[in-house]
PyMOL Python script that loads the backbone (N, CA, C, O; Angstrom):
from pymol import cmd

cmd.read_pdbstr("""\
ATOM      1  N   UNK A   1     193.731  87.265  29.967  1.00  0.00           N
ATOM      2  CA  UNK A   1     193.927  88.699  29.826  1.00  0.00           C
ATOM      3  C   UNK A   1     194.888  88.989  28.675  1.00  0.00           C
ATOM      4  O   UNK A   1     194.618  89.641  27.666  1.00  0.00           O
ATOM      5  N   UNK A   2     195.943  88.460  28.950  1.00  0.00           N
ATOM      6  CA  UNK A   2     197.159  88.571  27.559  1.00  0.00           C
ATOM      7  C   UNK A   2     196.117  88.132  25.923  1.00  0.00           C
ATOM      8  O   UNK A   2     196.000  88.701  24.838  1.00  0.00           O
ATOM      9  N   UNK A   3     195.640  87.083  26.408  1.00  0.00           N
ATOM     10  CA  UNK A   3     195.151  86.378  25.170  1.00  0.00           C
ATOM     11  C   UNK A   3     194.189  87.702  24.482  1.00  0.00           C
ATOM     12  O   UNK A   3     194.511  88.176  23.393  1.00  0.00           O
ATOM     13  N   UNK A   4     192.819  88.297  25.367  1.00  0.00           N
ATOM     14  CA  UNK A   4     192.366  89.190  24.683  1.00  0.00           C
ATOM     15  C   UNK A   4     192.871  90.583  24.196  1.00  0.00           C
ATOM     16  O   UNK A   4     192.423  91.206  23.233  1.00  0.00           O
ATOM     17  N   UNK A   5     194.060  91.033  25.175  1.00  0.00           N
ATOM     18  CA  UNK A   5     195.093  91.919  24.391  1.00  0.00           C
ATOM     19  C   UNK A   5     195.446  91.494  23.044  1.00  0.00           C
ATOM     20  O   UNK A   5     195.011  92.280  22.203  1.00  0.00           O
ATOM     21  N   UNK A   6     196.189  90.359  22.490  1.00  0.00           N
ATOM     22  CA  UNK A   6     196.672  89.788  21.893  1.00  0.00           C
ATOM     23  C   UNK A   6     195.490  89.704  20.531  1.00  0.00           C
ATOM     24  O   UNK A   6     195.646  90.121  19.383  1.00  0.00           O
ATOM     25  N   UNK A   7     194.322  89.031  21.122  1.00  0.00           N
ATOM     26  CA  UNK A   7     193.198  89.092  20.216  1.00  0.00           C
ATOM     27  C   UNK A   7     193.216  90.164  19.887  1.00  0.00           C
ATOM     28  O   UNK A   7     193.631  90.141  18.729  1.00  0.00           O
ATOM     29  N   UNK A   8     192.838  92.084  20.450  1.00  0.00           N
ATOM     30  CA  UNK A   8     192.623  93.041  20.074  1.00  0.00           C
ATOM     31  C   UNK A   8     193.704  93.628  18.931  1.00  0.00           C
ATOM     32  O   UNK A   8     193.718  94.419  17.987  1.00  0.00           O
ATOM     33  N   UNK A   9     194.293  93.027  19.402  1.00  0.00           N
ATOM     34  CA  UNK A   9     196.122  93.717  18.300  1.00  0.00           C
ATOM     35  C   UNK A   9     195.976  93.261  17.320  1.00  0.00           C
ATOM     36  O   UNK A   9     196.268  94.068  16.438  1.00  0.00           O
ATOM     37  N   UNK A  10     195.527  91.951  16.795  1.00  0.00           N
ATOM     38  CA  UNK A  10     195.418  90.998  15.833  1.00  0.00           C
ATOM     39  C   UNK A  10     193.865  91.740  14.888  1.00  0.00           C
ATOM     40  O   UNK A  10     193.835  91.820  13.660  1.00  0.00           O
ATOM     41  N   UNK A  11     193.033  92.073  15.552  1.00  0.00           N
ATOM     42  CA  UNK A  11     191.771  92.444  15.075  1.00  0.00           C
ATOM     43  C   UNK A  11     192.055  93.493  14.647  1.00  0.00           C
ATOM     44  O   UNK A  11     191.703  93.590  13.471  1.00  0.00           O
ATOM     45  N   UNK A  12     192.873  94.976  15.301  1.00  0.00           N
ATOM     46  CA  UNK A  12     193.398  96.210  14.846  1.00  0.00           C
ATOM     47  C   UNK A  12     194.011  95.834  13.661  1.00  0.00           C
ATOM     48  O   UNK A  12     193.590  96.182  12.559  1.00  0.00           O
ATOM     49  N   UNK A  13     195.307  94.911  13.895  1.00  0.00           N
ATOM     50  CA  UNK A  13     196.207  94.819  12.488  1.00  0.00           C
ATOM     51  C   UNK A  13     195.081  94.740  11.548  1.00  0.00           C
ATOM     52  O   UNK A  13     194.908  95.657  10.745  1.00  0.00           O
ATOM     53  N   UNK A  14     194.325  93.751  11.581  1.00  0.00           N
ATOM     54  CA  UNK A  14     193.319  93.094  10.341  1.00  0.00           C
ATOM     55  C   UNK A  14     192.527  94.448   9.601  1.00  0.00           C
ATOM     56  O   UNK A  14     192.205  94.688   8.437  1.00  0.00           O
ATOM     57  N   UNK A  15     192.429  94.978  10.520  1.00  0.00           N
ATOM     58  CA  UNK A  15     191.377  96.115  10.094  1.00  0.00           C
ATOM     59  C   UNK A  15     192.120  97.184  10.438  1.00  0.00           C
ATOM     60  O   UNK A  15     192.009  97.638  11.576  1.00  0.00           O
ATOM     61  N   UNK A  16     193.019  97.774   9.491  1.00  0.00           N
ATOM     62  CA  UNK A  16     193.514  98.940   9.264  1.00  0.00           C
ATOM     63  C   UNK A  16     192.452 100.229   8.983  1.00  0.00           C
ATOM     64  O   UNK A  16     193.208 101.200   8.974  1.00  0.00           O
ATOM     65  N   UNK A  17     191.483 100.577   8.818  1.00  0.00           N
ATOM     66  CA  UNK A  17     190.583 101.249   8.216  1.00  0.00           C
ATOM     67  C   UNK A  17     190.232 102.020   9.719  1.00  0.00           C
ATOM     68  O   UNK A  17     189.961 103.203   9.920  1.00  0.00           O
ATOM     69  N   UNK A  18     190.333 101.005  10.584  1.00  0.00           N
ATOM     70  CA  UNK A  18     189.585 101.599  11.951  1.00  0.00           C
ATOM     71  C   UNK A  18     190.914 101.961  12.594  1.00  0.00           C
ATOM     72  O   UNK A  18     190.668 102.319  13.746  1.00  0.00           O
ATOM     73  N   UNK A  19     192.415 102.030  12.304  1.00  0.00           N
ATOM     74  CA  UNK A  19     193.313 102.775  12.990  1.00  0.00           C
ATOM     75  C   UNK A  19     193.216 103.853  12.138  1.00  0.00           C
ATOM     76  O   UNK A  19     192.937 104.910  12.704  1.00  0.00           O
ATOM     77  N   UNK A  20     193.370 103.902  10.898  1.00  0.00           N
ATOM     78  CA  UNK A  20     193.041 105.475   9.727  1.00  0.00           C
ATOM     79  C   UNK A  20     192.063 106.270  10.471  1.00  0.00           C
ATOM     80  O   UNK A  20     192.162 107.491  10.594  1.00  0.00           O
ATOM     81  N   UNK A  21     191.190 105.619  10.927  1.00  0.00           N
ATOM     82  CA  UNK A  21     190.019 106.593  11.313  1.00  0.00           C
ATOM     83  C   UNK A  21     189.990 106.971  12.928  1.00  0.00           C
ATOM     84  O   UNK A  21     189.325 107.918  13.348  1.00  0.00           O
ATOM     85  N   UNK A  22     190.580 106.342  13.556  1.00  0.00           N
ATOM     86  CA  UNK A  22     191.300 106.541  14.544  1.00  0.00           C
ATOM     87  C   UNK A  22     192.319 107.869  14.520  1.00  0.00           C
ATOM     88  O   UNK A  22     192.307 108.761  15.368  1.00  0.00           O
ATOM     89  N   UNK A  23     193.048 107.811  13.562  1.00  0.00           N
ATOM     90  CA  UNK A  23     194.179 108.804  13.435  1.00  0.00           C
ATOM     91  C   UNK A  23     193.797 110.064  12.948  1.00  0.00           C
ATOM     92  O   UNK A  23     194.267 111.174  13.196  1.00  0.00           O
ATOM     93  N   UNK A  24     192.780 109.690  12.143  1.00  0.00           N
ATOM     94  CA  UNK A  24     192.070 111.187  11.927  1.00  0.00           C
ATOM     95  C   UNK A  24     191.425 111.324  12.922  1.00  0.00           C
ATOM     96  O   UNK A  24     191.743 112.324  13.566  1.00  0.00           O
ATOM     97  N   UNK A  25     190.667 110.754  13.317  1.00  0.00           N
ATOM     98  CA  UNK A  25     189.510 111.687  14.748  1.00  0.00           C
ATOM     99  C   UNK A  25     190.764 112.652  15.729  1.00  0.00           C
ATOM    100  O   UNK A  25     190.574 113.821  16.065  1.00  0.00           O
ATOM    101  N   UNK A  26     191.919 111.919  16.035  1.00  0.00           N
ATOM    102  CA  UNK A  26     193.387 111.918  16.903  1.00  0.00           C
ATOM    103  C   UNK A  26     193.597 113.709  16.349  1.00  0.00           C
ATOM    104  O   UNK A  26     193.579 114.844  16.826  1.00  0.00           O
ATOM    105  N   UNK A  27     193.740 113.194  15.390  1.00  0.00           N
ATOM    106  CA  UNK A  27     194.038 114.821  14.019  1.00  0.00           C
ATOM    107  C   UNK A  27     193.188 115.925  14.294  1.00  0.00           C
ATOM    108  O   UNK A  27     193.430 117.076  14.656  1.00  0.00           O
ATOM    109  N   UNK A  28     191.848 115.144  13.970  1.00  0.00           N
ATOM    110  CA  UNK A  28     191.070 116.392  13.563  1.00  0.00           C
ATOM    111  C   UNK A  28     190.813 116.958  15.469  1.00  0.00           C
ATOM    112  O   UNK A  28     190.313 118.049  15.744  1.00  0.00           O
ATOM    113  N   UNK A  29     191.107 116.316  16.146  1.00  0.00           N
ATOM    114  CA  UNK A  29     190.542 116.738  17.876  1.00  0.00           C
ATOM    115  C   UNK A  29     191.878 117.803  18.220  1.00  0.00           C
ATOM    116  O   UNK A  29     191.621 118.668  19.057  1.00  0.00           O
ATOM    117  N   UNK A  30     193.262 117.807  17.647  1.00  0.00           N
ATOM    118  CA  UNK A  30     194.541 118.062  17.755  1.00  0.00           C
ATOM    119  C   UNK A  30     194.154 119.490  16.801  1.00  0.00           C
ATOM    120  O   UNK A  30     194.413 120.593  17.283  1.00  0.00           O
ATOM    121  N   UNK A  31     193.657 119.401  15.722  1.00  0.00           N
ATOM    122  CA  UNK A  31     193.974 120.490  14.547  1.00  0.00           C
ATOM    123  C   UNK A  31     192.585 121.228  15.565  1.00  0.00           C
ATOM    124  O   UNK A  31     192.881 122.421  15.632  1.00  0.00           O
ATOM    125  N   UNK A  32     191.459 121.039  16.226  1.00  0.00           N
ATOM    126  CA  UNK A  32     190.618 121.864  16.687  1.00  0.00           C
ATOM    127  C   UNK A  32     191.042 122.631  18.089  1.00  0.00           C
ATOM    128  O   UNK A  32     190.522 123.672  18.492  1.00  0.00           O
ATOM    129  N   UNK A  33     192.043 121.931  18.710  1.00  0.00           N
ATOM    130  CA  UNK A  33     192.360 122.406  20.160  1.00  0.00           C
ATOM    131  C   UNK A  33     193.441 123.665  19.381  1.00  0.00           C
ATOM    132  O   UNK A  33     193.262 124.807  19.804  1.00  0.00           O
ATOM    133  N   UNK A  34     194.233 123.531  18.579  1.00  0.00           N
ATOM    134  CA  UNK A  34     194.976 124.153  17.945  1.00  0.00           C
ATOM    135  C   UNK A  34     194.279 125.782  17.651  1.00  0.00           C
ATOM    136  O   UNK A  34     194.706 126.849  18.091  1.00  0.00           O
ATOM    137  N   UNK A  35     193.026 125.539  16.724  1.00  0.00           N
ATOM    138  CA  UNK A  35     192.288 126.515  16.275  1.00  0.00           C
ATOM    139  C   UNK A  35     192.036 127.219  17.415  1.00  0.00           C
ATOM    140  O   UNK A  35     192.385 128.398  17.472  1.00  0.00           O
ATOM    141  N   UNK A  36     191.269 126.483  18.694  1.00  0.00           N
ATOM    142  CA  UNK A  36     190.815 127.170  19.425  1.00  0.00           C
ATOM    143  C   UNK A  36     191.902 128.087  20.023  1.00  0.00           C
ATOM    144  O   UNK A  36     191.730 129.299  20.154  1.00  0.00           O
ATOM    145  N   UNK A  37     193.302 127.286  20.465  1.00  0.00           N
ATOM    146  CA  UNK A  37     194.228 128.317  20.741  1.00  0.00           C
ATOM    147  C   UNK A  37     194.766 129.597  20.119  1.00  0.00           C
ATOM    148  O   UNK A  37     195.387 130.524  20.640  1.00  0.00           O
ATOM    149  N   UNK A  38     194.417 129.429  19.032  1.00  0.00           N
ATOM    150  CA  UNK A  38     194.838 130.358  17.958  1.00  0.00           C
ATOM    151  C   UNK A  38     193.845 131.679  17.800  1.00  0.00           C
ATOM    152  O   UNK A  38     194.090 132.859  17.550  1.00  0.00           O
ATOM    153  N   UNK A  39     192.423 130.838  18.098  1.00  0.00           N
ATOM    154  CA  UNK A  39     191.564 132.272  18.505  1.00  0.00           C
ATOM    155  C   UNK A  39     191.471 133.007  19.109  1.00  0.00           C
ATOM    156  O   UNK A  39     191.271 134.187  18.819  1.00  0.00           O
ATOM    157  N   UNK A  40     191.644 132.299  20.637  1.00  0.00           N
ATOM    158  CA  UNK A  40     192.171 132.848  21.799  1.00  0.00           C
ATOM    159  C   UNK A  40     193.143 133.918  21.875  1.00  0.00           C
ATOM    160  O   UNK A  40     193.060 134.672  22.846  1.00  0.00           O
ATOM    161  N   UNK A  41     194.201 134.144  20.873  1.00  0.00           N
ATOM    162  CA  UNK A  41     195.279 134.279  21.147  1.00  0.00           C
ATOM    163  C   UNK A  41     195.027 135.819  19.812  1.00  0.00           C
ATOM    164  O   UNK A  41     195.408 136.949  20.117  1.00  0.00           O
ATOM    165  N   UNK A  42     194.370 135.528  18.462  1.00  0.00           N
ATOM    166  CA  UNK A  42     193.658 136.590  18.170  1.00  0.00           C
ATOM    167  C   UNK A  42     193.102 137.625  18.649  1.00  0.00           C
ATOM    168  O   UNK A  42     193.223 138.789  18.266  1.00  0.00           O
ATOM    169  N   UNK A  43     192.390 137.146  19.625  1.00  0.00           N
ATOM    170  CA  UNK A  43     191.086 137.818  20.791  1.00  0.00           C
ATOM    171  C   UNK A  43     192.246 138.668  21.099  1.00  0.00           C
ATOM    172  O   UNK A  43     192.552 139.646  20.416  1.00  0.00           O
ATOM    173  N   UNK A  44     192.992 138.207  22.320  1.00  0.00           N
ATOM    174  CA  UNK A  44     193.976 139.319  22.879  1.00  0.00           C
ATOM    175  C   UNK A  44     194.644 140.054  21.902  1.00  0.00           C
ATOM    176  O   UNK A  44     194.656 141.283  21.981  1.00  0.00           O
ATOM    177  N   UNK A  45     195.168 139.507  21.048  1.00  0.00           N
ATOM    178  CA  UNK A  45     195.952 140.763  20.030  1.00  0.00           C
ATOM    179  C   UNK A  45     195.096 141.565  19.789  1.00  0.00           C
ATOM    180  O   UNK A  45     195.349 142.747  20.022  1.00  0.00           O
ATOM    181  N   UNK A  46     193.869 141.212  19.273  1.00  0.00           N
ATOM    182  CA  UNK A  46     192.646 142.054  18.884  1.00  0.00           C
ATOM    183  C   UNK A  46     192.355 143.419  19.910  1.00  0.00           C
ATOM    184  O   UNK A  46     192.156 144.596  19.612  1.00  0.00           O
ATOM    185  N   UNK A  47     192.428 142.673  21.359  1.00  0.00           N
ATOM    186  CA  UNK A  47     191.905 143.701  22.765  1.00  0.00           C
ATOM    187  C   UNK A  47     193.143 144.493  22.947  1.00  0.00           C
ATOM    188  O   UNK A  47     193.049 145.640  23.385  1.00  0.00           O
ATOM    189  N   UNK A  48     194.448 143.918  22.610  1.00  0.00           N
ATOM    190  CA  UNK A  48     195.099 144.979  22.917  1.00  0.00           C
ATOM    191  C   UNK A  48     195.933 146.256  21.895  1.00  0.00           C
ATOM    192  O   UNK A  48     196.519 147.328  22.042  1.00  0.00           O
ATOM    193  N   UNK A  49     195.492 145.233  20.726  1.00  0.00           N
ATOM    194  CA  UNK A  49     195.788 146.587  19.871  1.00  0.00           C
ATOM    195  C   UNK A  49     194.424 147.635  19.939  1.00  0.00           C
ATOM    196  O   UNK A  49     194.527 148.862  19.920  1.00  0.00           O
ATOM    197  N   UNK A  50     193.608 147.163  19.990  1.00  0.00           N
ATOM    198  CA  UNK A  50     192.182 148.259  20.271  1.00  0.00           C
ATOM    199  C   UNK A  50     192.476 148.872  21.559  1.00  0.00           C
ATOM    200  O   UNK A  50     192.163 150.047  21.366  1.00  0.00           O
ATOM    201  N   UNK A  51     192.917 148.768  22.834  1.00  0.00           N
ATOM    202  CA  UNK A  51     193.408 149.673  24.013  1.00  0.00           C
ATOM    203  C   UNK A  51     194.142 150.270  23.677  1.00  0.00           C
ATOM    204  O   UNK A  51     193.954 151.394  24.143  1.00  0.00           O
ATOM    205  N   UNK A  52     195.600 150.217  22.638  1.00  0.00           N
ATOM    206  CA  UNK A  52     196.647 150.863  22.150  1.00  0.00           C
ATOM    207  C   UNK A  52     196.238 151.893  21.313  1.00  0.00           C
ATOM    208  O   UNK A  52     196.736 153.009  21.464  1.00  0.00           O
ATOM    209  N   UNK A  53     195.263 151.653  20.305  1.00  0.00           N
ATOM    210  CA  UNK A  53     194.680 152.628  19.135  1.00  0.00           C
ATOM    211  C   UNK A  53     193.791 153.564  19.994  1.00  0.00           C
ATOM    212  O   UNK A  53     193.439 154.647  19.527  1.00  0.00           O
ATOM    213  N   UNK A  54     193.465 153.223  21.086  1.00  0.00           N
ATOM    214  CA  UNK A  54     192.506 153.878  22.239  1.00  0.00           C
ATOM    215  C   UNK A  54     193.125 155.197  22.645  1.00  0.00           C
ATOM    216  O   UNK A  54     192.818 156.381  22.508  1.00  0.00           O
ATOM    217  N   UNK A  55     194.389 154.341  23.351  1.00  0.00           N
ATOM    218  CA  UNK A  55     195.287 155.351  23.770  1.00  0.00           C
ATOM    219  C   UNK A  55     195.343 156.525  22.683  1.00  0.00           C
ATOM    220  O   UNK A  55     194.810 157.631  22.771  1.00  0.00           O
ATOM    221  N   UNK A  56     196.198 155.962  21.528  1.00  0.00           N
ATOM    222  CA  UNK A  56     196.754 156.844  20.204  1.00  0.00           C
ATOM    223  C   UNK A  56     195.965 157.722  20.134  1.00  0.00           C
ATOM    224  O   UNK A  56     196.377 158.874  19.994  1.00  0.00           O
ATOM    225  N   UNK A  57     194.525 157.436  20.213  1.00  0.00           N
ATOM    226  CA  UNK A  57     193.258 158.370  19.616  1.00  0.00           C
ATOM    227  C   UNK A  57     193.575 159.475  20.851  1.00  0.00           C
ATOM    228  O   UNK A  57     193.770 160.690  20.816  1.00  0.00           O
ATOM    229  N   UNK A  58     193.537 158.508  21.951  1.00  0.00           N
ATOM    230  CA  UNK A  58     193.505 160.227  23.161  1.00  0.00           C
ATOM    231  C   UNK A  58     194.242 161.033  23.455  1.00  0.00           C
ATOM    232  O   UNK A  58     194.110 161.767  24.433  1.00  0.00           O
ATOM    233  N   UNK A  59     195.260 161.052  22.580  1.00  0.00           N
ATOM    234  CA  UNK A  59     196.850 161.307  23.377  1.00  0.00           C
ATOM    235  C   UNK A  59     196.367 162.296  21.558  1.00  0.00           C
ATOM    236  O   UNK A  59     196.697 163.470  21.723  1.00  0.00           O
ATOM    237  N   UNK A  60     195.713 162.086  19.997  1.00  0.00           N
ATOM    238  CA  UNK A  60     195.694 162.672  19.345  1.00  0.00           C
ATOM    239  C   UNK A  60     194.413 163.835  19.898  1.00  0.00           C
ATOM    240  O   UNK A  60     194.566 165.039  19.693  1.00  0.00           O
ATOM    241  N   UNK A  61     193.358 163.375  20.502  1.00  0.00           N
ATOM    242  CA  UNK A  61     192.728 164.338  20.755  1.00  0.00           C
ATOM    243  C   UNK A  61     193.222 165.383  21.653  1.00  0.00           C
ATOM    244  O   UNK A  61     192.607 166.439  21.504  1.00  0.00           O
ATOM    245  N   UNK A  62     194.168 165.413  22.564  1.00  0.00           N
ATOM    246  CA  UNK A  62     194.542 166.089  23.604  1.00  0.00           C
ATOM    247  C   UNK A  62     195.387 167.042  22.825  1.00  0.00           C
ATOM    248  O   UNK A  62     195.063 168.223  22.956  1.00  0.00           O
ATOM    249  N   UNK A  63     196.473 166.767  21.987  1.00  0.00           N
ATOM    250  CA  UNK A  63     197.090 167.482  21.334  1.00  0.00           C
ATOM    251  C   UNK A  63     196.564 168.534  20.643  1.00  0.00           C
ATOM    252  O   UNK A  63     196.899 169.717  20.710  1.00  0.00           O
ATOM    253  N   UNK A  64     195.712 168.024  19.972  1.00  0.00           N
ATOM    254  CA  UNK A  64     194.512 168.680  18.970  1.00  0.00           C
ATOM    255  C   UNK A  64     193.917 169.951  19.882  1.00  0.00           C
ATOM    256  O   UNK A  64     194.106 171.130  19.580  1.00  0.00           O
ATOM    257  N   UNK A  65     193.421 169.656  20.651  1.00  0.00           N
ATOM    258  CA  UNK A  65     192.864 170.700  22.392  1.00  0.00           C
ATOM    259  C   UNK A  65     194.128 171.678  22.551  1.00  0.00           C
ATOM    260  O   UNK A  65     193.837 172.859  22.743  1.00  0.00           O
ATOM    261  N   UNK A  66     195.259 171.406  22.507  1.00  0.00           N
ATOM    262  CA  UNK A  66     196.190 172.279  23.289  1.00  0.00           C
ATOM    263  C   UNK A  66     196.688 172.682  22.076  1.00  0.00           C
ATOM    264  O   UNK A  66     197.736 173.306  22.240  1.00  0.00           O
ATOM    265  N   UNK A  67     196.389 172.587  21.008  1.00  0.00           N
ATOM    266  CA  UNK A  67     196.618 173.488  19.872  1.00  0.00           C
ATOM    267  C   UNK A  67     195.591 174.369  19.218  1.00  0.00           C
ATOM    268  O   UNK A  67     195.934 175.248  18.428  1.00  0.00           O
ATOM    269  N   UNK A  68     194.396 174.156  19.521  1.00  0.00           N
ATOM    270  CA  UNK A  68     193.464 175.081  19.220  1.00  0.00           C
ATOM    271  C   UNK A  68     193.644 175.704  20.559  1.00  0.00           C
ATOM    272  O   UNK A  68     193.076 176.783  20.396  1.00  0.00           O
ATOM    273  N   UNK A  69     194.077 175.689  21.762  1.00  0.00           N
ATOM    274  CA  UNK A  69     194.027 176.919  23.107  1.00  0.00           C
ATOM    275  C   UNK A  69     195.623 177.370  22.647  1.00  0.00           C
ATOM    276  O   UNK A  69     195.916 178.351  23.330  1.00  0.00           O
ATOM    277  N   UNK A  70     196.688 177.025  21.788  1.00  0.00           N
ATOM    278  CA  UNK A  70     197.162 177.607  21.753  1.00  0.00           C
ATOM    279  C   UNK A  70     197.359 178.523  20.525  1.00  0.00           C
ATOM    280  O   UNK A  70     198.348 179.241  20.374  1.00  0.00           O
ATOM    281  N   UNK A  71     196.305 178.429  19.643  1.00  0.00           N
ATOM    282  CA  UNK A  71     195.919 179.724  18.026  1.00  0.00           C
ATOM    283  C   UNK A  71     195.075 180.121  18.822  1.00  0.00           C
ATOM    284  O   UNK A  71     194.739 181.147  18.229  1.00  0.00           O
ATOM    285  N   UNK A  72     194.465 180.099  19.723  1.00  0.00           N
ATOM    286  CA  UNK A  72     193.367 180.826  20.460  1.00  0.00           C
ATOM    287  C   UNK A  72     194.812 182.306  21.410  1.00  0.00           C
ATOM    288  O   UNK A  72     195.059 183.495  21.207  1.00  0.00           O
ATOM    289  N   UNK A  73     195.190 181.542  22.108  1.00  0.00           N
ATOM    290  CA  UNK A  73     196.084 182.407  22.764  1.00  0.00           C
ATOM    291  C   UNK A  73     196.379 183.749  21.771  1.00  0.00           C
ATOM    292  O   UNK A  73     196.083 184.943  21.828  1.00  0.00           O
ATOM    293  N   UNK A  74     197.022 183.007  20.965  1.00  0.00           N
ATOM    294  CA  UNK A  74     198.339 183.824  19.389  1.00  0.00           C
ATOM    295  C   UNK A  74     197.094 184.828  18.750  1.00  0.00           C
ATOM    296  O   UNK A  74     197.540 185.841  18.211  1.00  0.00           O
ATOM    297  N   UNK A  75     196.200 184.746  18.741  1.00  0.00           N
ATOM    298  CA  UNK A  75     195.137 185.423  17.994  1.00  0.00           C
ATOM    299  C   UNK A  75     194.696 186.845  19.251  1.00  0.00           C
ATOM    300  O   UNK A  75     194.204 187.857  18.754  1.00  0.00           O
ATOM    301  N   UNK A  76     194.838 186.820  20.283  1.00  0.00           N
ATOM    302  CA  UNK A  76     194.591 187.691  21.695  1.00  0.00           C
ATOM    303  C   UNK A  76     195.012 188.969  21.437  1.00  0.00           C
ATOM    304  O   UNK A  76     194.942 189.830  22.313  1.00  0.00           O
TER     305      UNK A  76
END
""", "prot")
cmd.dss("prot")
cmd.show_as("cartoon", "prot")
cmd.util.cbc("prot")
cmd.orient("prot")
């Protein structure tokens, strides 16, 4: 058991090319979980500034309403 550990370590050292490529797959699986978090995390900023601008819009339309009933009044 030691011996084929021992063998595998010896075969890794020899062949550096297959830990490089190792370290990138390591990378590139690390830099994609990353992205995905980062989209995720877009998405919500995205949903909640669009509920916020939602709001803004209704809170501008309402105003807008109670100022035309109130040049409506002033004009009587």
């Amino acid at each position: 058991m030691l011996e084929t550990i021992l063998n595998s370590k010896k075969v890794a050292l020899m062949n550096p090319s297959s830990q490089k490529v190792k370290k990138r797959a390591n990378s590139v699986e690390i830099f994609e979980k990353e992205g995905d978090n980062m989209a995720k995390r877009l998405e919500l900023l995205g949903k909640k500034f669009t509920g916020e601008r939602n709001k803004f819009q209704d809170t501008i339309q309402k105003l807008k309403e109670e100022a035309s009933i109130m040049q409506a009044q002033s004009m009587e």
